[in-house]
C-alpha positions, 0 to 999 in steps of 0.5 A: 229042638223039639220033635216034628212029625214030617210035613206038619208044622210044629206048636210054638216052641221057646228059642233054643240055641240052635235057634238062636244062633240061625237068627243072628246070622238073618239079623243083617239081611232082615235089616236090609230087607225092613230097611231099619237097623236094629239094636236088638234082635232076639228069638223069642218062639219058633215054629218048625217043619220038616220037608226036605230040610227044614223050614222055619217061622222065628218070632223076633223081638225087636225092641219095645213091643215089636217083633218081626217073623222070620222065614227060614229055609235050611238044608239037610246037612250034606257033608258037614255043610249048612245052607240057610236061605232067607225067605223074608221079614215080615213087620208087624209080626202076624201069627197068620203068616205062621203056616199051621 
């Protein structure tokens, strides 16, 4: 993941596996949160920003041309754990809710 300055949000960044890997595991409670299933669900670009954790905005293809923003919390890791709180799904994707 790239290198963020504590505080400021990140510039748009392509999905890298880590990345990748926190969108699959929000695919089934972005689902029940759109109240729509989806046959594909893939990270396309992300924003970051350091707090004390890490928040997230993951832009999402969803099929065709739609996508839909994820907001991520994650926890500092604390002893090997990782916690990861979904803070919602926004559909249609608008790059105001971004945060930078």
């Amino acid at each position: 993941m790239a290198e963020v300055m504590t505080g400021g949000w990140s510039g748009p960044q392509p999905a890298d596996q880590d990345i990748k890997v926190i969108t699959s595991w929000m695919k089934n409670i972005s689902e029940a949160a759109t109240q729509k299933k989806y046959e594909i669900f893939e990270a396309v670009e992300f924003w970051s920003q350091v707090v004390a954790g890490v928040n997230y905005r993951i832009k999402v293809h969803v099929g065709g041309n739609h996508f839909i923003l994820l907001k991520i919390w994650q926890e500092p890791l604390l002893e090997k754990s990782i916690t990861t709180t979904f803070e919602g799904a926004k559909d249609p994707f608008a790059t105001a809710d971004i945060g930078h």
